[in-house]
C-alpha positions as CSV (number, residue, x, y, z in Angstrom):
1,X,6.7,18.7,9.6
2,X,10.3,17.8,10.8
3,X,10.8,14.2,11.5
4,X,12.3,13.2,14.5
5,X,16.1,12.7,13.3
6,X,17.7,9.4,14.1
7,X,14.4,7.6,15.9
8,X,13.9,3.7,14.6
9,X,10.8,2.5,14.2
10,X,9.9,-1.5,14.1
11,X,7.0,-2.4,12.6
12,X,6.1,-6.0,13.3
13,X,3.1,-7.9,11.3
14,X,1.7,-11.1,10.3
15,X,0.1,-10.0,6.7
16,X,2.9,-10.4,4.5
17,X,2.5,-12.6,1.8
18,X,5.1,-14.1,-0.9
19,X,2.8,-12.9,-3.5
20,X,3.1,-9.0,-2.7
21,X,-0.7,-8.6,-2.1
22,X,-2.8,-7.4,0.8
23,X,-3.5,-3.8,2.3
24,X,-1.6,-4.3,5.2
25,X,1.5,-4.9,3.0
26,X,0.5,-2.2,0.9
27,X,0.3,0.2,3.8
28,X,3.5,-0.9,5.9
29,X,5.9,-0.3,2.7
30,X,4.3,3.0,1.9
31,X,5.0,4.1,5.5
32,X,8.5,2.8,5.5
33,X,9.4,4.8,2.6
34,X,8.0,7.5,3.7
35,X,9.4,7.5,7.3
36,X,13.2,6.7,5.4
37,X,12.8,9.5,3.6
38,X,11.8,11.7,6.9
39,X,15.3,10.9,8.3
40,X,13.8,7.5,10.1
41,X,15.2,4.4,10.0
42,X,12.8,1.8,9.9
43,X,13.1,-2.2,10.4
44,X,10.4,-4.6,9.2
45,X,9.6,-7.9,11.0
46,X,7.0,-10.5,9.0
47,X,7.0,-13.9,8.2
48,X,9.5,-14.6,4.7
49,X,10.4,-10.8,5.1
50,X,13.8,-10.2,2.8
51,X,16.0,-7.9,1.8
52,X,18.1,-6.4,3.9
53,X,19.3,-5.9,7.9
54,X,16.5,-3.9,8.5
55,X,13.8,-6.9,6.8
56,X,13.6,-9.6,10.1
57,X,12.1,-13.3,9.0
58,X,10.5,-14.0,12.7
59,X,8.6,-17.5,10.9
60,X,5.4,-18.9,10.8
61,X,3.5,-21.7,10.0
62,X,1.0,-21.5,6.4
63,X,-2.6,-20.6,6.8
64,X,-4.6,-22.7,4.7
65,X,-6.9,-21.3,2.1
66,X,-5.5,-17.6,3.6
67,X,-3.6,-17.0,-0.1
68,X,0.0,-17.2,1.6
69,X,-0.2,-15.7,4.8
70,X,1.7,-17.4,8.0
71,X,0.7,-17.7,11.7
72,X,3.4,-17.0,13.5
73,X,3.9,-19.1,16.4
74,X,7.3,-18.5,18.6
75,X,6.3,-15.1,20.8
76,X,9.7,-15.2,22.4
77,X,11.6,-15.9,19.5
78,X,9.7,-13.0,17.8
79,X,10.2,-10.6,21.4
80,X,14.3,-11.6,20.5
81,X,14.1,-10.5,17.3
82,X,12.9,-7.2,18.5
83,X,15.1,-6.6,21.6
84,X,17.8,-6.9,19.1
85,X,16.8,-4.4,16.3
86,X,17.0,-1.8,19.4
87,X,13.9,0.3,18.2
88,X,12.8,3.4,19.7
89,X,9.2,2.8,18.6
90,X,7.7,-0.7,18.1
91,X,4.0,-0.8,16.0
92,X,2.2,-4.2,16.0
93,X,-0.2,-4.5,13.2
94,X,-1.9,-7.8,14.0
95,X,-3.1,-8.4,17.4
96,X,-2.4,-12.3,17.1
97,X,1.1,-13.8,18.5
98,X,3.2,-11.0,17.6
99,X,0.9,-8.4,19.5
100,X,2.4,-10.1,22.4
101,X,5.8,-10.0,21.3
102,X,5.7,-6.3,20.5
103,X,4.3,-5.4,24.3
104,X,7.0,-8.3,25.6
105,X,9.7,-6.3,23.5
106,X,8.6,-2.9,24.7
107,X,8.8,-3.7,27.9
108,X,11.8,-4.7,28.2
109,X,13.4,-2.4,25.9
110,X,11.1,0.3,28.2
111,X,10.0,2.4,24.6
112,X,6.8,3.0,23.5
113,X,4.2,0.4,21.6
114,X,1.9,1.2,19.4
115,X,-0.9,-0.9,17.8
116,X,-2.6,-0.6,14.6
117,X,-6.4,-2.6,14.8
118,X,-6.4,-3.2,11.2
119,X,-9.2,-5.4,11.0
120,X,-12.5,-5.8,13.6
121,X,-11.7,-8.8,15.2
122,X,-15.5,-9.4,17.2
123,X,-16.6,-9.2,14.1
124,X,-14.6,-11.5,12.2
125,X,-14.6,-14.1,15.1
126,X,-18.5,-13.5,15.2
127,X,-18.7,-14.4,11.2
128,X,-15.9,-17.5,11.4
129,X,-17.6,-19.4,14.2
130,X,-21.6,-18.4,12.8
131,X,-21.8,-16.8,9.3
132,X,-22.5,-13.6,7.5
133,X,-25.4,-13.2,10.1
134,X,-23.8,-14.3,13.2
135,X,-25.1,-11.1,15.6
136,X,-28.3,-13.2,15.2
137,X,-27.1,-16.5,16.4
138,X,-26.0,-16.9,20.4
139,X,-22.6,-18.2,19.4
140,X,-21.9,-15.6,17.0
141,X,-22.6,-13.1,19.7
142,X,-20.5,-15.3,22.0
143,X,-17.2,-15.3,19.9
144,X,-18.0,-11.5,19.1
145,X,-18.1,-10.9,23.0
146,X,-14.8,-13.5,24.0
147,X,-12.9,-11.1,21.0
148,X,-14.1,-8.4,22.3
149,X,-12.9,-9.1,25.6
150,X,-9.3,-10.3,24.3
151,X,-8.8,-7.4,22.6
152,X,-9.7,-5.3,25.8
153,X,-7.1,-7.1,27.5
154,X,-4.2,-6.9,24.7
155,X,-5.1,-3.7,23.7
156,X,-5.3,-2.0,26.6
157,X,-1.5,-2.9,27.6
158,X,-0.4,-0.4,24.6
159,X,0.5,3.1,25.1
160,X,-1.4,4.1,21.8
161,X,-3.8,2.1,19.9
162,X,-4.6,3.4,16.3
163,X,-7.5,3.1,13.9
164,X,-8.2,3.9,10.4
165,X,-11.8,4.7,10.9
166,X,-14.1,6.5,13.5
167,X,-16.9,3.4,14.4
168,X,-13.6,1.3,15.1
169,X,-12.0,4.0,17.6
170,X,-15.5,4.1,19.2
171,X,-15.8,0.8,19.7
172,X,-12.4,0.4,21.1
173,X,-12.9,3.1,23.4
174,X,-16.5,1.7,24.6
175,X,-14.1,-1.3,25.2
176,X,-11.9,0.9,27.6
177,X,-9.4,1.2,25.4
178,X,-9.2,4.9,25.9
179,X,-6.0,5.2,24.3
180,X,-7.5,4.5,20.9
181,X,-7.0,7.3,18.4
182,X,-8.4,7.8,14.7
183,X,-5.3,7.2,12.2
184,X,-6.9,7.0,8.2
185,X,-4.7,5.7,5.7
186,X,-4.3,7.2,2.7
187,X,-3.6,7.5,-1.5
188,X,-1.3,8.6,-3.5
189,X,-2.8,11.3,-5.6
190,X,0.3,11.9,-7.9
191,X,-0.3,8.0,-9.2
192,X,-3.9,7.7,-9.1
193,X,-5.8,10.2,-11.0
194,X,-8.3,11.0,-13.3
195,X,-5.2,11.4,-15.8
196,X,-4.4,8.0,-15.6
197,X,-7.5,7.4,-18.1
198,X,-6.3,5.8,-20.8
199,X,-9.0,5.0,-23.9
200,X,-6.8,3.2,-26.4
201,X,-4.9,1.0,-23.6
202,X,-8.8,-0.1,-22.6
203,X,-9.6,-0.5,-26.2
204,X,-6.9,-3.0,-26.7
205,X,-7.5,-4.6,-23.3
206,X,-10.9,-5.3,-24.3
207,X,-10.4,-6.1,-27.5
208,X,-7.5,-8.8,-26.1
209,X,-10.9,-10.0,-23.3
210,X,-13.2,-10.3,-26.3
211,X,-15.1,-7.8,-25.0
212,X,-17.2,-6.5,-27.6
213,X,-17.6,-2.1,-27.8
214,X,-19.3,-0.6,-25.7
215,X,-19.0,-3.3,-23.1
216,X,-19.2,-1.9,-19.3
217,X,-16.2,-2.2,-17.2
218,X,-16.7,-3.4,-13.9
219,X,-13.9,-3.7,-12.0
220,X,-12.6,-4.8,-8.4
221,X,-9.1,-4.8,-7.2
222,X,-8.1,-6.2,-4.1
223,X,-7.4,-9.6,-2.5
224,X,-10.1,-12.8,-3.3
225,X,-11.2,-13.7,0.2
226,X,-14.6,-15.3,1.4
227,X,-15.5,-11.7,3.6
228,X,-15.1,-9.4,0.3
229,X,-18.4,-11.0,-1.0
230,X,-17.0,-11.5,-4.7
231,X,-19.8,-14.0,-5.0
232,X,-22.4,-11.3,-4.5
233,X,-20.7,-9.0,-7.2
234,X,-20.6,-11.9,-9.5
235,X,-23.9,-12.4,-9.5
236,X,-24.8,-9.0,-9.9
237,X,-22.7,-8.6,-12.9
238,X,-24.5,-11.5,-14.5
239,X,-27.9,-10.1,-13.4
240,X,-26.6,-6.7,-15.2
241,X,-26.5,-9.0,-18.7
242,X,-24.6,-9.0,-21.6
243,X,-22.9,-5.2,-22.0
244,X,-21.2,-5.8,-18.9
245,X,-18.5,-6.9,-17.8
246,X,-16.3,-7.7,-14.0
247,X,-12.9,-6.9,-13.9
248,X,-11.5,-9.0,-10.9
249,X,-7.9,-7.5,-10.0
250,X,-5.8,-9.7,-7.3
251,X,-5.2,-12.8,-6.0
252,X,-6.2,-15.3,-3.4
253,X,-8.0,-18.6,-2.4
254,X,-11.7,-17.3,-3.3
255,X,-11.8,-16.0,-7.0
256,X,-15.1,-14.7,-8.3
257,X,-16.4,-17.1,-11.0
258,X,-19.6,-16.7,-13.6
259,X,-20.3,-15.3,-16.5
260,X,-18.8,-11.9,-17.3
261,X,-16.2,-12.5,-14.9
262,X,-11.7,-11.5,-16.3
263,X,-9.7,-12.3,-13.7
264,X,-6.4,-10.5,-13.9
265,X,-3.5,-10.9,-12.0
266,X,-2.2,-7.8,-10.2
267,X,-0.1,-5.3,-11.7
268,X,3.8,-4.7,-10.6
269,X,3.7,-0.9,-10.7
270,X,1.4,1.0,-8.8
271,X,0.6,3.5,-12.0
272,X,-0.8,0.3,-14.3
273,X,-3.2,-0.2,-11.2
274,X,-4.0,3.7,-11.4
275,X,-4.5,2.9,-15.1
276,X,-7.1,0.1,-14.2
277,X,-9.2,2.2,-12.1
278,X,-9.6,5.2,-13.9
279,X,-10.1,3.6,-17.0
280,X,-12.7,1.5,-15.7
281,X,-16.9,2.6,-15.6
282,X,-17.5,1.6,-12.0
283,X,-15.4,0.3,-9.1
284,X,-17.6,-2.4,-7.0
285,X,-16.8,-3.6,-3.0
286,X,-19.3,-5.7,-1.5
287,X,-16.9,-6.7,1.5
288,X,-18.9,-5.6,5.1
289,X,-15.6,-6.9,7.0
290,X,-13.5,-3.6,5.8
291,X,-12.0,-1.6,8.4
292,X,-11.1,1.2,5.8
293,X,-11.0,0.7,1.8
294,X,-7.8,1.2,0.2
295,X,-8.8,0.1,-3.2
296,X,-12.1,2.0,-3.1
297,X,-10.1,5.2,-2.3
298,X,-7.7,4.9,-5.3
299,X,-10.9,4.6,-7.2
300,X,-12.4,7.7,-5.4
301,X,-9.1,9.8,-6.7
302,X,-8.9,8.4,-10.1
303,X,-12.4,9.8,-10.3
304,X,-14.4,6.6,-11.1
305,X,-17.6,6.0,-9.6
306,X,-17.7,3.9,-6.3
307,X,-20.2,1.2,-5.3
308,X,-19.2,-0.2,-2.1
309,X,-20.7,-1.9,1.2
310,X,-22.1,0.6,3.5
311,X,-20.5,-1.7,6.7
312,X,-17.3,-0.8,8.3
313,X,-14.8,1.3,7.6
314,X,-15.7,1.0,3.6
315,X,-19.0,2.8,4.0
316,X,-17.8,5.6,6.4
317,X,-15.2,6.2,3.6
318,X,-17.7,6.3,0.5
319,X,-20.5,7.7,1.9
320,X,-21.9,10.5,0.8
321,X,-19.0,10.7,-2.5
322,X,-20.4,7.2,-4.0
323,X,-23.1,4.6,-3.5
324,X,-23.4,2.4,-0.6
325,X,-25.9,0.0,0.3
326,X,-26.1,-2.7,3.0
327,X,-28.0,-5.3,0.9
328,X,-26.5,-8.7,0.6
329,X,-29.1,-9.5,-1.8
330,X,-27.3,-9.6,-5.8
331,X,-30.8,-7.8,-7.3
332,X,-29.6,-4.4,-5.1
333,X,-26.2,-4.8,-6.2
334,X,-27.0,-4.9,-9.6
335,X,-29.6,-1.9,-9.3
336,X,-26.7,0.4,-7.8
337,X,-24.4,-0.7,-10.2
338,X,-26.7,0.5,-12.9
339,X,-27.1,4.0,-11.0
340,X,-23.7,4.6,-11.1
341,X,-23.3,3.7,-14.7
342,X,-26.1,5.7,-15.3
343,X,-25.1,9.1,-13.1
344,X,-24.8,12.1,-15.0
345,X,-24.7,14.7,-11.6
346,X,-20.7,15.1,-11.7
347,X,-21.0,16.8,-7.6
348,X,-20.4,12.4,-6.1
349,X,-17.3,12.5,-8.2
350,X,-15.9,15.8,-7.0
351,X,-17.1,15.0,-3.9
352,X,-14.9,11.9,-3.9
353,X,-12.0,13.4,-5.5
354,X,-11.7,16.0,-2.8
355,X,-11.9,13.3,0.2
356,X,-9.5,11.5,-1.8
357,X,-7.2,14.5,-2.0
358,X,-7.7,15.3,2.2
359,X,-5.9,11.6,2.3
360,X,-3.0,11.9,0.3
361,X,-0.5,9.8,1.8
362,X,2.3,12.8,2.2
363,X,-0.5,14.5,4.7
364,X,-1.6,11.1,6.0
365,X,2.0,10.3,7.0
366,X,2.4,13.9,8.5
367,X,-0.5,13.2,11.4
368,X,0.9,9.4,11.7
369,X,4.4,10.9,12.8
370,X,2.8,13.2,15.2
371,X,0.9,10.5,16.5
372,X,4.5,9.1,17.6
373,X,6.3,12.3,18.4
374,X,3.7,12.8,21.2
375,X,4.8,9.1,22.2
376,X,9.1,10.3,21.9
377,X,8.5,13.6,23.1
378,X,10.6,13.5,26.4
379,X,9.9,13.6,29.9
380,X,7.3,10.9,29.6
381,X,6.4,9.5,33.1
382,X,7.3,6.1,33.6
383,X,5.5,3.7,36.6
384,X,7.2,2.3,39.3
385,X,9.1,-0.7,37.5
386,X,10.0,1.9,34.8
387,X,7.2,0.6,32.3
388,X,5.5,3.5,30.2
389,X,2.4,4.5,32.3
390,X,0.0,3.6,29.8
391,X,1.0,-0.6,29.9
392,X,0.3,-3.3,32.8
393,X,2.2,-6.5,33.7
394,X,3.2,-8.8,30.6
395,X,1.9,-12.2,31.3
396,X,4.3,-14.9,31.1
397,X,4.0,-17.0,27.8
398,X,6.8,-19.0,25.8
């Protein structure tokens, strides 16, 4: 489609860590190459961001144990920042601190903000304060309903609110957050692909792992945090015995640990990643947090089998082209594993390769700029103190 010639964009997050990894990262530079290359110009704003005019530092303060993420803490120094890049469009994609700034921004800039629920906050509040089985516990249903009813009230300020899966947009919605609107992310089918097999590179890469032939290659790429479950893979790697082996790909303050178990740090180039995945036997997710499944879905179009959490985003994305269970117990995990291995019906993989295909970024991109022409189109109808329609009153914080 045409972009929308000379329109600026700001997209303002919190997940943006020193050490390049995360799928929020990941997502937000895709998009801003892809927008630059439409005819947009596009300004970043995230704690340490660098490189250029269009790259705004707005602070923060470390998260412990978070693998190098900052909380940002100064809303109105963060609104200033904003006001100042003069955007047209302003996209928050955290609904923390600068979620607030964005709207604060926006409304005094009187353009259009957009939000991006990357993550299922109830959810994650309901597991912080009570544990993996928190819906069970009356103050893991109490932090999942005070969450809930934050993000009703931030959330429903915004003139668009985007999701990457269909439960999410539901649930937003059910929250009266009618504005909510499915927005999937996407792959890039050009670098990941069953082409990027490579047999002698995994040859010598086992061989340099002591891996001994005909060793299984079980492999996860992605960040090490306590809500992808690595433990639970672990363990069903070491329940799968020797002949098998876990490839953990990534960084972050909770490695997986046990026997089997390569750690590898993550690749610079997107193609040795590609690499990775197809020339791997299975790709294994046991997060349930996932709002979508970005590593799963370059697995998907390299054509290697999937094994993933049937929770969240993740299962909605692998179901029905890959395995998904919503066990937590390490004996299930290490049954499904040895189904995949074992699959010889071919249909899963095409399956998955087609869905993979249906999300190429290039088409992905096209229905996220639409998403914001209907927001630019003009003759939008503005309330009585000029604020888009769509937004109440901005509370007053520092």
């Amino acid at each position: 489609m045409a972009a929308i010639d000379g329109h600026h964009l700001l997209d303002a997050t919190m997940f943006w860590s020193r050490d390049g990894v995360g799928g929020v990262r990941q997502v937000l530079q895709t998009k801003r190459d892809a927008l630059i290359s439409k005819g947009w110009r596009h300004t970043l704003m995230a704690p340490d961001a660098s490189g250029g005019p269009d790259m705004l530092d707005c602070g923060g303060v470390p998260i412990p144990f978070s693998g190098g993420y900052r909380f940002v803490i100064r809303r109105g120094h963060a609104a200033r920042l904003i006001e100042r890049a003069e955007p047209d469009l302003i996209e928050a994609a955290d609904p923390y601190t600068l979620g607030w700034s964005v709207l604060d921004a926006a409304h005094d800039l009187q353009v259009p903000a957009v939000a991006f629920c990357h993550s299922n906050l109830p959810q994650m509040a309901q597991r912080w304060l009570a544990g993996p089985d928190g819906r069970q516990r009356r103050r893991g249903r109490w932090a999942e309903h005070q969450a809930a009813r934050y993000l009703a009230d931030l959330y429903g300020r915004y003139d668009l609110v985007l999701a990457p899966n269909r439960e999410l947009t539901q649930s937003l919605r059910a929250l009266g957050v009618t504005q909510a609107r499915l927005q999937p992310l996407g792959v890039d089918c050009q670098v990941f692909t069953p082409r990027a097999d490579d047999p002698a590179w995994r040859h010598a890469l086992m061989q340099r792992l002591g891996l001994a032939a005909g060793t299984k290659l079980i492999i996860y790429a992605g960040r090490f945090a306590p809500e992808k479950n690595l433990d639970l893979t672990a363990r069903a790697v070491e329940l799968l015995g020797s002949g098998h082996a876990l490839l953990a790909i990534g960084r972050g303050p909770r490695p997986p640990r046990g026997p089997g178990v390569h750690v590898l740090p993550p690749p610079s180039q997107r193609s040795h990643v590609a690499r990775l995945l197809a020339s791997a036997d299975v790709f294994v997710h046991a997060g349930d947090q996932e709002t979508f499944g970005l590593a799963a879905l370059e697995a998907m179009a390299c054509g290697t089998p999937v094994v993933a959490s049937g929770r969240g985003g993740l299962g909605e994305l692998v179901q029905g082209a890959g395995i998904t269970l919503r066990s937590r117990r390490a004996a299930d995990w290490a049954e499904a594993i040895r189904e995949a291995l074992e699959q010889t019906d071919t249909a899963p993989i095409r399956d998955a390769l087609a869905r993979a295909r249906s999300l190429d970024w290039p088409l992905v991109i096209d229905g996220w700029e639409r998403q914001y022409q209907r927001l630019l189109r003009p003759g939008r109808q503005a309330d009585g103190d000029g604020a888009m329609s769509s937004r109440g009153p901005m509370p007053h914080h520092a």
